[in-house]
N, C-alpha and C positions, 0 to 999 in steps of 0.2 A: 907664727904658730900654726902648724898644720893640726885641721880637727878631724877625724874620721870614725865611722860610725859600724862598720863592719871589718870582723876579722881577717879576712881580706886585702884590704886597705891598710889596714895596722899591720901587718907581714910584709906588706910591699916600703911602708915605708920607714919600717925598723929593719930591716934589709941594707937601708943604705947609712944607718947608721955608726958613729964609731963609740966602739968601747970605754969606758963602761957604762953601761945606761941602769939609770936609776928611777925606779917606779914607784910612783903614790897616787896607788887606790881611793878612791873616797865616792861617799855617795852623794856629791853635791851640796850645796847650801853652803858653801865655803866658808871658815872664819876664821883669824889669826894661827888657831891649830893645825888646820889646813893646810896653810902658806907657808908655817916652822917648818913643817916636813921639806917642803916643794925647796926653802930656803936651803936644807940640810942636805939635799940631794942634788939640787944646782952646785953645790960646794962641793963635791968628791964625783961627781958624773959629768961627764961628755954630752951626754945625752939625757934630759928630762922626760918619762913619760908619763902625765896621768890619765886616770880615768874617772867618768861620772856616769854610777850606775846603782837607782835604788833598787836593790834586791832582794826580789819578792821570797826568795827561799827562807830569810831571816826573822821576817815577819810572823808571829804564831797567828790562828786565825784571832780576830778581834782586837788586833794589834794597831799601830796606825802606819801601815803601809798607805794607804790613798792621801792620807793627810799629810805624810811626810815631805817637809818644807823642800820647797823647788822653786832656782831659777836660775838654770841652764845661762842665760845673757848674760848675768851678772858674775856667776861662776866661771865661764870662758873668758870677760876680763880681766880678771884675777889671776886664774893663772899665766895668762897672758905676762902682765905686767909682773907676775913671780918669775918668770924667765922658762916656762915649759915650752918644750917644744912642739910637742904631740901630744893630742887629746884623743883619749877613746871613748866616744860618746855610744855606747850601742844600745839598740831595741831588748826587751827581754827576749824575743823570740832569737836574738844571736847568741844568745849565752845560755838558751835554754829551749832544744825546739821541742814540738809537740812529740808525747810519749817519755819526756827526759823525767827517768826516776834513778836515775846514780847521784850518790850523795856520798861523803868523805866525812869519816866520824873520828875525832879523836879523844877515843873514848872517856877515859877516867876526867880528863880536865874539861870534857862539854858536858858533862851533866850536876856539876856541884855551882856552888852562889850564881852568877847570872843565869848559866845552863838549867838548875833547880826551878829558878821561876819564868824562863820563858823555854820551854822543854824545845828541841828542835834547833834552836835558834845557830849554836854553833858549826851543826854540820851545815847549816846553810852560808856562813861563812865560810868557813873550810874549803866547800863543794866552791863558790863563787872566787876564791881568793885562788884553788888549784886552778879552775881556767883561766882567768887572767894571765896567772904565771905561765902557763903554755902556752897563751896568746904571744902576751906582750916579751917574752924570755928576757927578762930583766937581771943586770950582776945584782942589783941591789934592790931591794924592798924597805919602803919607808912606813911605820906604824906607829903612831902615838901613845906613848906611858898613860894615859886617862884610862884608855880602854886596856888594862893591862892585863885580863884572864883573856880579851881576844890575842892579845900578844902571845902571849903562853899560846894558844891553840895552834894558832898559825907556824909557828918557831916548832913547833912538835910536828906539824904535821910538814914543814917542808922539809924535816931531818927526817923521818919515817920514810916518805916517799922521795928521797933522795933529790931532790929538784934543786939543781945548780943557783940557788939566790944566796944570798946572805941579807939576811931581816934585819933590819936595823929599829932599835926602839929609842923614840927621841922625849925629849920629854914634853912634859905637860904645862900646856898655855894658860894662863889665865887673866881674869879680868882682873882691871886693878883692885877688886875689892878682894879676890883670891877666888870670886866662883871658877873653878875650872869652865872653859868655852866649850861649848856645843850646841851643836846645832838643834836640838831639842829647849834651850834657854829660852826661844821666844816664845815655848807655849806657857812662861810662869806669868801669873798676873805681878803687878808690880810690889802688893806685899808679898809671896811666893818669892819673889825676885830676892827682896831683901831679906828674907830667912835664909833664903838657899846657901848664901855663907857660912851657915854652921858646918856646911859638909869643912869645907876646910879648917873650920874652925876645931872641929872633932878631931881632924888629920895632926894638926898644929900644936894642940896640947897634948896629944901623943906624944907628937916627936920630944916636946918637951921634958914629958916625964922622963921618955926613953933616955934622954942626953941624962938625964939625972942620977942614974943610974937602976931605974924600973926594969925587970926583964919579966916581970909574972904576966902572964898571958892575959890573964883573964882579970888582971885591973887594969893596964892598955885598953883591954876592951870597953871598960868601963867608962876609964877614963874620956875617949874616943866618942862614947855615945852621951855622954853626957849634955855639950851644946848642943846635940840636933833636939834630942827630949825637949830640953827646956823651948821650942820650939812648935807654936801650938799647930803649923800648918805641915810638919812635916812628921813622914812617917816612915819608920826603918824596917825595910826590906829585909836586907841583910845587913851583919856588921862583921867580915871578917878579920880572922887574923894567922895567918899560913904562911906554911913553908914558900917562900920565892918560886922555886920551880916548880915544886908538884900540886902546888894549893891544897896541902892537906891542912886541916884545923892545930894549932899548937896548943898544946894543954901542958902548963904547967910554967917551966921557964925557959925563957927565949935563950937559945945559945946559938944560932945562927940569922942568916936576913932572912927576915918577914915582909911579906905584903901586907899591908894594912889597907882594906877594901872594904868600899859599901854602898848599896846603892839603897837612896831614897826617896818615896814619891813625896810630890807635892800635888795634891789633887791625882790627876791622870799622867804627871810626866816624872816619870823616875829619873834621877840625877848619877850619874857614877861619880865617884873618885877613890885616889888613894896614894898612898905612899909606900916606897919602903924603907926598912928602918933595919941597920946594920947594926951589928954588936963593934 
């Protein structure tokens, strides 16, 4: 496994690579979610490439960019023994030099549920996720169903600006208890730990109702929030329930697939998950 840390170096040695090469982004601190991808992109690619890069564009101020978990040894292991070939490890200042104020906005679906409470956050993804892809010019792009309005952003915005990838959305890892993995998990204390299952728990009697044949929007909602409520250390951000693609809010009765999405803190650390749920 070749590591390289300028763009540069990652041209020179995607140059000799053979088609198709498959790319997964990630900001480090690697876990099982991580590796799904890296496994799903070993599997249809020639060529494995990832990257570790916390990116300060995402971060609003008072966010925890400085504390955002890191460890570079451990992470190049990992993907190591995942079977990647090439790592792009770069500085901020390669991805971002002094005076860089171009940002990539897309608009209607960065500014509602996670975009609403961390204002910015997605054209900073966008911005970081478009140089990559004209770094690393990858056929294929690997993204995790957990974070599924970044999905949406990114799938819009490499169809808007024409960028030869194809996004692939895998699904979502979780611990045996069903907390969805992230790398934000090790800031819960250990009862935090043990509530944080109601997110799935919420997800789970959703689906439930839904198979039963529920389609009213707005008792799914209910139903959904009901085990995190009962839950005295956790608090609901948001709790949605929208169209698949455009994330707009559904009101009334479901007649197509919905996202069911929500993120909730525990103290200082907001949790995502979600589902979706077909008619």
């Amino acid at each position: 496994m070749l590591v390289v840390r300028s763009a540069g170096a990652l041209r020179a040695a995607r140059s000799e690579s053979a088609a198709p090469v498959g790319f997964v982004p990630t900001m480090g601190y690697l876990h099982e979610g991580h590796l799904s991808l890296v496994h799903a992109a070993r599997a249809e690619c020639r060529m494995v490439v990832a990257s570790i890069f916390v990116n300060p564009t995402q971060f609003a101020p008072g966010e925890d960019f400085e504390r955002y978990p890191r460890d570079e040894p451990h992470d190049l292991a990992l993907l190591e023994g995942a079977g990647v070939d090439l790592v792009f490890v770069p500085p901020v200042e390669e991805l971002y030099s002094p005076g860089d104020t171009t940002r990539v906005t897309v608009s209607a679906l960065s500014h509602m549920l996670e975009g609403a409470r961390r204002p910015g956050h997605f054209d900073g993804v966008a911005t970081v996720v478009a140089k990559l892809f004209h770094i690393v010019r990858p056929d294929r792009a690997y993204f995790g169903q957990k974070d599924a309005q970044q999905l949406a952003v990114i799938r819009h915005m490499t169809r808007d600006l024409l960028l030869p990838v194809t996004v692939v959305g895998c699904p979502t890892v979780r611990e045996p208890d069903g907390l969805a993995c992230s790398s934000r998990n090790v800031y819960l204390s250990a009862e935090q730990r043990a509530q944080a299952v109601a997110l799935s728990g919420g997800l789970r009697a959703a689906e439930a109702a839904f198979a039963a044949g529920e389609r009213d929007a707005e008792v799914l909602r209910r139903v959904a929030r009901a085990p995190i409520e009962a839950r005295p250390l956790a608090s609901i951000d948001y709790l949605s329930l929208a169209d698949a693609e455009l994330l707009t809010e559904i009101q009334g009765r479901v007649t197509g697939p919905v996202l069911l999405s929500m993120a909730v803190a525990f103290g200082a650390t907001h949790l995502l998950d979600n589902t979706t749920l077909r008619p």
